[in-house]
N, C-alpha and C positions, 0 to 999 in steps of 0.2 A: 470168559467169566460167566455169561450167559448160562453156556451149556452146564458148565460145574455144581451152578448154582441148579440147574435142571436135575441134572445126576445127584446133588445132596440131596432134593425135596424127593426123588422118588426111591433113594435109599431109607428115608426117614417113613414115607409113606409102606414100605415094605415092609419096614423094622413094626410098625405102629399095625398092619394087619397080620404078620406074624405073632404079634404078642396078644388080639384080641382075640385070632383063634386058638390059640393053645389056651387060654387063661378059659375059653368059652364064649364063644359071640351072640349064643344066643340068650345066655346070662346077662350078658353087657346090653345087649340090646331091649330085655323086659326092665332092664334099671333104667336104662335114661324114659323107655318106655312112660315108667311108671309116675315120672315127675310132674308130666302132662303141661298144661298151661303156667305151674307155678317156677317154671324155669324162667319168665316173663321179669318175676323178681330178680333174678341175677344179672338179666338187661339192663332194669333199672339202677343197680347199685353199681354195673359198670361203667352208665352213663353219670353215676356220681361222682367214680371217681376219676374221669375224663374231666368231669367240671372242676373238679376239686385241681387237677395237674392244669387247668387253663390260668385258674387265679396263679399257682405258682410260677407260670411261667411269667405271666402279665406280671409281677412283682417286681421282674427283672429288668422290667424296660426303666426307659427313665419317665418323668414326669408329664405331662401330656399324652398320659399311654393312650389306645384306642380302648372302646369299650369294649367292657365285660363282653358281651356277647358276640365280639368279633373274634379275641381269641380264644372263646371256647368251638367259633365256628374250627378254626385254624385249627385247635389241638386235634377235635373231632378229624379233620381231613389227613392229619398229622398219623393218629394212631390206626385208621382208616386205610392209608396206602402200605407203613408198615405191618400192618396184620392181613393183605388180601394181596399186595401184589410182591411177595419178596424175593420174587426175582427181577427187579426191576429196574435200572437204570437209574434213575432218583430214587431218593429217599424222602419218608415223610418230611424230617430235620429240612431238607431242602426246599422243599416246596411249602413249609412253613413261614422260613426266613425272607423269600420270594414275594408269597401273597402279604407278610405284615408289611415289606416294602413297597405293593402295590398298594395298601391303604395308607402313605403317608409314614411311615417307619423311616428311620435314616438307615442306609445299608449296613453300615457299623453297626449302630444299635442289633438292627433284625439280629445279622448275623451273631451278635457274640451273646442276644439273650436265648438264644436256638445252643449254643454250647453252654452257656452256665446252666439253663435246665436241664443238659444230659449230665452235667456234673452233679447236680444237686439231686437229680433223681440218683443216681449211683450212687452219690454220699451216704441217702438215706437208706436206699437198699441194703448196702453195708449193716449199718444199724439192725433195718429190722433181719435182716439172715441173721446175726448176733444173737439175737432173742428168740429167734426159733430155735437157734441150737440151745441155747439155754431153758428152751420148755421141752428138745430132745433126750436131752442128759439124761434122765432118769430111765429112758425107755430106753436103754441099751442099744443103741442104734449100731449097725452091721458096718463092718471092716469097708464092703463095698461103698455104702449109704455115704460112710465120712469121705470117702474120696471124692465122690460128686460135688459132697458137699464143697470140701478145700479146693478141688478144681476149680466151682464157681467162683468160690470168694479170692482164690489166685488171679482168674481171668478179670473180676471186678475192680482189683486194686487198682492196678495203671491208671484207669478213669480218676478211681477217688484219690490217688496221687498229684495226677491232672489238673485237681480244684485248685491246689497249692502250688504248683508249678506251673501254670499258664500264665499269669501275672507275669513272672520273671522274665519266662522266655520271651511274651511281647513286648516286654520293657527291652530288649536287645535291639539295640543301636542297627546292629550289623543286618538284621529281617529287614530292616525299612532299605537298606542299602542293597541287599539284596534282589530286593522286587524291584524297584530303581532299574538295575542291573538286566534281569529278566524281562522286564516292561520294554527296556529300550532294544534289546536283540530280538526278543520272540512277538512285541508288540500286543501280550495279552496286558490288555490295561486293566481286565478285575482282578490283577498281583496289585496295583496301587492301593488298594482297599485294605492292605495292611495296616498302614498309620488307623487309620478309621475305626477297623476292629480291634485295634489294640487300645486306641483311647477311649471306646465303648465300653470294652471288658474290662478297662480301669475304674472306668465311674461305677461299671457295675456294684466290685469289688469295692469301694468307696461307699456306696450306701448301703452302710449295715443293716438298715431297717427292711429296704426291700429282700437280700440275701436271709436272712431271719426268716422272715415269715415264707418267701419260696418253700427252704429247707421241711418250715413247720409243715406249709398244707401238703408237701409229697408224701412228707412221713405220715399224715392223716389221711394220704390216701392208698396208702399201704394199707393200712388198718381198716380201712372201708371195705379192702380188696378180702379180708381176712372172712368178712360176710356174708362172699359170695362161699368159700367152701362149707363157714356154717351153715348156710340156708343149706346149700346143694345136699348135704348128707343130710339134714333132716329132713326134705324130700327125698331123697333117698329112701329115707326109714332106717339110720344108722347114725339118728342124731351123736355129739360130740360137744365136747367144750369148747369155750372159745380159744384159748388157750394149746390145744388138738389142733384148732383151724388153725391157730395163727402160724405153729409149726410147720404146717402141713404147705400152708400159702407161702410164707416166705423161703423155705427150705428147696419149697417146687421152681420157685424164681431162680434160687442160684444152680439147680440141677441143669434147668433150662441155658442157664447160663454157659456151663458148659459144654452145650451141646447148640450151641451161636454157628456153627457150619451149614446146619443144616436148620433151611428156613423153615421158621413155623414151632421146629425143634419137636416135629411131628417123630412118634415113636421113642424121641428120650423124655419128653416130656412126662408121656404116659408109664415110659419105664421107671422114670425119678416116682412117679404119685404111685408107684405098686409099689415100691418099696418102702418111703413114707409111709403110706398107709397100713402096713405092713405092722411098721412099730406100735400102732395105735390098735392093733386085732384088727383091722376093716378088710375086708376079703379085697382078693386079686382084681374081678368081675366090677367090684362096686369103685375100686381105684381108677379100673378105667374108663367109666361110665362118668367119674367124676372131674376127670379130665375132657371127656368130651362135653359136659354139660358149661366146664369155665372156654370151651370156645366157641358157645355159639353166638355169646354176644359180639364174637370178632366179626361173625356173617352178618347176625342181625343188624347193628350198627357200621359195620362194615360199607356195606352194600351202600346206605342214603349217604355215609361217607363220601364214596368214590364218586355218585350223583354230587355231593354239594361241590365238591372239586372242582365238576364239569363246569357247574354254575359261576362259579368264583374265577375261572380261568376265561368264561367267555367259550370254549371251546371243548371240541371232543375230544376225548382220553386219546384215542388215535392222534387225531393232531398235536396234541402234548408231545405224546411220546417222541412223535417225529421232530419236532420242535428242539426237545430238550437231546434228542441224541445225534441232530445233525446240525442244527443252526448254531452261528457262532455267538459266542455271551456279547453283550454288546452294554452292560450297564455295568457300573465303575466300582460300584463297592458290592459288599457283601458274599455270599457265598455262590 
């Protein structure tokens, strides 16, 4: 898996400097050039909407949740390993569910408010890709452009199927009989954690008020994320409507989407934003300039990410790794 995952990232890496030098590198490189210090702003509005995804997920727990500013530590670490290490072994999702359980979370809980915000984040995605196509429409978008498009939002449904259909399935008699089953022959006792995250993911489900406003602050931070394309093209010098970005950001999400093989979605990503870009007149060069300008808050923030990690684990990324990829699980619920 390792290696596969090694092989997508430097086919994607390939794809991605194949298409800066045909399109012109040194075009793309006086663009991001030219943005200079004011790319600092696209920092800031991605560390808003990281804050904004922490209250969502926090909505999901139940009552005595921790504070605010634990799980915006946690999302920060969260979005942090999924954008710097993805070829890795764990996932952010995991090592979120892990640390809310080290401060006092119940395993259930951690674990099933760690899937309701990938649900709710993908609900809302759903939504805003909808309304990017609906500010595409007029721009005659290309035969290719709509198959990315439909790919992504094909690849997305499952998930937002998920939201409705997880309920059910945990509600089955038979999973709890099954781990039972499995616990007693194979002796992994984190299968008994079933009961737990099934009655977690029920209460979740059960309090409308928190599922409500999750949904609300993702979908507001979709819309946050939409600022970052505006700003980036008016440093650029190629200002756009909001309207342009919104297209532009939510349509690049489900392109990306499609292209979930390969980490980082390095090379489709940038393919997906020449093409979008494309329908709005914005040149090839400044497309992928503008694609490199929405990743560098994944390094900038990235980076004190993988450091708060260290902090919050007590330990070194090395030791983690080894940790989590040879020690056996030894606590009862959760993921």
């Amino acid at each position: 898996m390792k290696a596969a995952a090694g092989f997508a990232l430097l086919l994607g890496l390939t794809l991605f400097a194949a298409l800066t030098l045909y399109e012109g590198a040194g075009d793309v490189a006086r663009a991001v050039s030219s943005v200079g210090f004011g790319v600092l702003w696209v920092v800031v509005l991605r560390l808003a909407q990281t804050f904004l995804a922490s209250f969502a997920w926090r909505a999901l727990l139940p009552r005595s949740r921790p504070r605010p500013w634990l799980t915006a530590r946690l999302r920060w670490v969260r979005e942090s390993i999924n954008n710097l290490l993805p070829v890795a072994q764990i996932g952010g999702e995991v090592v979120g569910a892990r640390l809310l359980r080290k401060h006092g979370v119940a395993g259930g809980a951690s674990a099933a408010s760690v899937i309701g915000d990938l649900l709710a984040l993908t609900a809302t995605q759903v939504v805003f890709t909808l309304l990017g196509v609906f500010f595409l429409v007029d721009h005659h978008v290309n035969a290719d452009l709509t198959f990315g498009i439909v790919a992504g939002l094909v690849i997305m449904a499952p998930a937002l199927a998920g939201f409705w259909l997880a309920p059910r399935l945990l509600a089955m008699g038979w999973l709890d009989r099954l781990a039972a089953f499995v616990e007693r022959r194979a002796g992994w006792a984190t299968v008994s954690g079933l009961p737990a995250l099934r009655e977690a993911f029920d209460g979740m489900l059960r309090r409308r008020s928190g599922l409500t406003l999750s949904l609300a602050l993702h979908l507001a931070a979709w819309f946050v994320g939409v600022l970052e394309i505006w700003l980036a093209l008016y440093l650029l010098g190629d200002p756009r409507s909001y309207g342009a970005a919104l297209a532009i950001e939510s349509l690049g999400h489900a392109v990306r989407a499609a292209g979930f093989l390969i980490p980082g979605a390095w090379g489709v990503q940038e393919g997906g934003y020449i093409a979008l870009c494309a329908a709005f007149g914005i040149g090839s060069p400044t497309a992928i300039a503008l694609s490199l300008i929405k990743r560098i808050p994944d390094f900038v923030l990235g980076a004190p990410g993988l450091w708060l990690w260290r902090r919050m684990e007590d330990s070194s990324l090395r030791e983690i790794f080894f940790r989590e990829r040879f020690s056996p699980r030894e606590e009862p619920h959760g993921l």
